[in-house]
N, C-alpha and C positions, 0 to 999 in steps of 0.2 A: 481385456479390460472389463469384462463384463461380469466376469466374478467377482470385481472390487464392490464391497458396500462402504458407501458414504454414508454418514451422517451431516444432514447440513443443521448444526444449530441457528437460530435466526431467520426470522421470515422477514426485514425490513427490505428499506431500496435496494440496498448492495445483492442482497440474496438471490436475486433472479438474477443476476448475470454470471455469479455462480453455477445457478440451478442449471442454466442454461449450459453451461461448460460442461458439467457433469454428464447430461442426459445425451449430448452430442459425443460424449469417451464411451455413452456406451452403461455407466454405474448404476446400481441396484439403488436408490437413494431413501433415505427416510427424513423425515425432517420433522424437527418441535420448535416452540416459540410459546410463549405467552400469547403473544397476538398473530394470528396471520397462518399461521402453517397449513391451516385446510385449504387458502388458496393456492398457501405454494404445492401443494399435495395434488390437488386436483388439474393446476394448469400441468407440471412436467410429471406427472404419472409418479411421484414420490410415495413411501408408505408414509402417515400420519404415526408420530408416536407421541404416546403420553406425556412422556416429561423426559430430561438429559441422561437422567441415570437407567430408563430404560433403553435410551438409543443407543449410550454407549455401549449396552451388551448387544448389539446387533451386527454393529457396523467395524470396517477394518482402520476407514480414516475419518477424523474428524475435522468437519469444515465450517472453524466458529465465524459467523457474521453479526454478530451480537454488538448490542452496546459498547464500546470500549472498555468504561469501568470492571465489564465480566470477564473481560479475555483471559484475564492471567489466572482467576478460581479455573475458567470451564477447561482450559490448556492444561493444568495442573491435575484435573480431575481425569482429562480422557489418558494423558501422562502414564498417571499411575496405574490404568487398567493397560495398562499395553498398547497404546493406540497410535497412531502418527496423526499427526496435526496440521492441521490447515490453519495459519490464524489470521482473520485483516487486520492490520495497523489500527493503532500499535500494539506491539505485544504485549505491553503492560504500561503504569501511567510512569512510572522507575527504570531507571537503568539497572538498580539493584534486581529491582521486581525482572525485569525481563531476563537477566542474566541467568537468575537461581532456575526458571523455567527449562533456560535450553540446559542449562546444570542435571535440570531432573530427565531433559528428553535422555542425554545421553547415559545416564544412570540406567537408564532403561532399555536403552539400546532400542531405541524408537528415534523417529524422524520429526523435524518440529522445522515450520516454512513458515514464515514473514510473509504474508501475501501483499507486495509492495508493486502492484501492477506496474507501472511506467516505466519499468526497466524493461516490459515486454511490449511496447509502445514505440513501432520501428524508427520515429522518428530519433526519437532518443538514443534508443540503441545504435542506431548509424551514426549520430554524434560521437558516441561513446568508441565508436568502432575507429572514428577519425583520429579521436583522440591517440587510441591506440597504436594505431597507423604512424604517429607523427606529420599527417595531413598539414597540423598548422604550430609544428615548430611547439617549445614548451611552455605549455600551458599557464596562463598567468592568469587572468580573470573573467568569472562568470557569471552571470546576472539568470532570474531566474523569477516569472510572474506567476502567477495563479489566483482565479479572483471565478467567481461563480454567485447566484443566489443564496442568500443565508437560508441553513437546514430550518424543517417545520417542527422538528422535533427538539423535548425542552432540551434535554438532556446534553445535548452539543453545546449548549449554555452555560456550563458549569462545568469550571475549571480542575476542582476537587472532583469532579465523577467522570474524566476524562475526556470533559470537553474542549475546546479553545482552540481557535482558527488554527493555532501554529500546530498544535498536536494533531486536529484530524485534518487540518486542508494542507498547511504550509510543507509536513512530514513528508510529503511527496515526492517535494523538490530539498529535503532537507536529505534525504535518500540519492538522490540523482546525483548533486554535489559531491556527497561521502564517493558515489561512484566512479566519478567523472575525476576526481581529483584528491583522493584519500582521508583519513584522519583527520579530524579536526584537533585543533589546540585550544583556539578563542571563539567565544559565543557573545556579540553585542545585538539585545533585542531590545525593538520598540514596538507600542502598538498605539493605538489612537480610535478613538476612546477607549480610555483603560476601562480593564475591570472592576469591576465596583460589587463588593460582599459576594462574590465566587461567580456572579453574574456579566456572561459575557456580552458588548449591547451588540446591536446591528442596523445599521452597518457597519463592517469595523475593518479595521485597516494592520499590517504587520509589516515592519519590516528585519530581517535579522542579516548579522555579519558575519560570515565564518573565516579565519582565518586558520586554515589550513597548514598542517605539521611540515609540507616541501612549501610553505610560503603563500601559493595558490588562494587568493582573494574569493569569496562568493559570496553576492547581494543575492538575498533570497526577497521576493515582496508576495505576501497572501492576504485577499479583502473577502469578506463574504459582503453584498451588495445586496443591491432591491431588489424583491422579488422579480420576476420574470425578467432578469439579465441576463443574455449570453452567456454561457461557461467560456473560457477565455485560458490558456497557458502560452505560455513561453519561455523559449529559451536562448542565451547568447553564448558562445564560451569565445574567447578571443586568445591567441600564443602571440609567440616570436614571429611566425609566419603567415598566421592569417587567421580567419575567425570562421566558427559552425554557427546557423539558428536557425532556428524555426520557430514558427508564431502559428498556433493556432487560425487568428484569424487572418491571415491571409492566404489560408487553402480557395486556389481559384477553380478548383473539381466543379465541375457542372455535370449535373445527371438530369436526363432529361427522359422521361418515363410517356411513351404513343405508338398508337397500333402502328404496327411495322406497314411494310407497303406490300399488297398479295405479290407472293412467291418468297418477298424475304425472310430466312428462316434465322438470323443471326436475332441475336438477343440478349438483353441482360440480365443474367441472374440473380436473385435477389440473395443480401449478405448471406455468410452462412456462418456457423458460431466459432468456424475454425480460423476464420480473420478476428475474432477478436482478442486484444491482451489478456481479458480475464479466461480465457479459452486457452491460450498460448501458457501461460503462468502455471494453471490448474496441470495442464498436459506437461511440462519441463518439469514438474514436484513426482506425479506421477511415474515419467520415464526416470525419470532419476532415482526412484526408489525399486525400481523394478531393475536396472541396471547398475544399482551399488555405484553411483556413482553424484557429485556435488549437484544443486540444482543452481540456475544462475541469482538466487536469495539464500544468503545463511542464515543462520542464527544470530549471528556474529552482523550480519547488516544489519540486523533488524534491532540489536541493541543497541547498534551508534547512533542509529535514529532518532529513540529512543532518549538515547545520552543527551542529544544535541538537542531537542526536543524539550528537555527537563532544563537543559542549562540558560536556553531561549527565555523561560520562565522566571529560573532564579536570576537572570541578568534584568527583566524589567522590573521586578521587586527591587533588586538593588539599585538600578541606576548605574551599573557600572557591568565589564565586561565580565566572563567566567571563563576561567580558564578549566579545560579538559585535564583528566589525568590521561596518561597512556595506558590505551589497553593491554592487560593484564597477560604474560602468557596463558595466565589460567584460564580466561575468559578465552584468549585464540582458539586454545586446545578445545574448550568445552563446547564451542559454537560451529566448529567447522563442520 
């Protein structure tokens, strides 16, 4: 791993736990930004480069952390020089938009990764594994929370630049659902207080319906809240035989950090970046390209997301439900 050059576009919040994944594999990294790069440079030992179009020529993968509204240009740019792609949610603010991207990765015969963490978030995945199992009989309905502090930055405020609870917070679980339970058909979305001239307020509240192509019901709910509120998720899924969940807050983990007693030499060691999902994610993109083989994010998830995302929107301008079309062979073929 240590001959891979990254480039990480974006110095914001998301990027250091990126940066962190990366310097823990071991990669050569460079990183630009408008704002911020020389601390990201300076805290994980990164090269500082001048602008996007110099790092592209540097590096072998690109790892956009960027505003949303830039994902689909800077994707499209490292694309076309030959690059494999790192992108965080969502790929683009379209399903169209996201499509034509994984269209151009595979033109290219380059690699292009949704980085949709929570599917590397074991809790989930053991759900996901239950599922699989037939643990609880055939799946019929899932509920699904996420609710955290509203972001300080404007830009997550404006719908038209890629902002809006449902597209950066709610997509999370609008992804886990696709997982957990397939295809969507119908999209019924509310939100409370609406939007007003592309302005999202806060606090603010979301609820969406997915009614799934095998039948499979999912309540998704996303609030961005008062400042200094707990971050909060959860999850229910319920079958014919029984139910999985997990709720954030009710981890009863107690850590309790005091000088041991002389002679005792056991200990706890402090995290390390290889328990985390952004660690887990980054490394399953990495091994999977190095062994010509799927990573557990396609291209192809990350448009449905995406879809269902878009449709979430058109259905509260309408007032009425949105139905999905079925994905396209073309898109299968193009995204896998």
């Amino acid at each position: 791993m240590s001959s891979v050059k990254v480039g990480l576009i974006g110095a914001g919040g998301i990027s250091r736990v990126h940066a962190d994944a990366w310097r823990a594999l071991g990669a050569q990294g460079y990183v630009t930004s408008l704002v911020g790069a020389e601390a990201i440079a300076q805290e994980y030992g990164f090269e500082l480069v001048p602008d996007v179009d110099t790092l592209i020529g540097l590096v072998d993968i690109v790892d956009i952390v960027t505003p949303s509204s830039t994902h689909a240009d800077l994707a499209r740019r490292a694309i076309a020089r030959g690059l494999d792609v790192i992108c965080e949610k969502p790929l683009a603010a379209t399903a169209e938009a996201a499509a034509a991207i994984a269209r151009a990765a595979e033109e290219a015969g380059v690699r292009l990764f949704p980085a949709h963490v929570v599917r590397y978030m074991g809790e989930y995945a053991q759900i996901k594994a239950g599922i699989d199992a037939g643990r609880i009989g055939m799946l019929a309905v899932q509920r699904f929370s996420r609710s955290g502090s509203a972001p300080q930055t404007p830009w997550f405020f404006s719908e038209s630049t890629g902002g809006g609870v449902i597209r950066d917070l709610m997509i999370h679980d609008i992804d886990q659902a696709v997982w957990f339970a397939g295809p969507v058909a119908t999209v019924y979305a509310v939100q409370n207080p609406p939007t007003v001239d592309d302005r999202v307020p806060a606090p603010v509240t979301s609820h969406v319906v997915l009614t799934h192509r095998n039948g499979v019901i999912s309540h998704l709910h996303a609030s961005w809240v008062a400042p200094g509120m707990p971050f909060r998720t959860s999850v229910e899924v319920a079958g014919s035989e029984g139910r999985l969940r997990y709720d954030s807050a009710e981890d009863t983990a107690l850590r309790t950090d005091a000088v041991l007693p002389e002679g005792d030499t056991d200990y706890l060691p402090p995290m390390s970046p290889e328990e985390s999902p952004y660690y887990a994610e980054i490394a399953d993109f990495v091994a999977a390209v190095r062994e010509g083989r799927d990573a557990r994010v396609s291209p192809a998830d990350g448009i449905e997301a995406v879809a269902v995302a878009e449709a979430a929107y058109a259905s509260i301008a309408r007032e009425a439900p949105i139905a999905l079309p079925e994905r396209s062979a073309d898109i299968e073929e193009t995204a896998r």
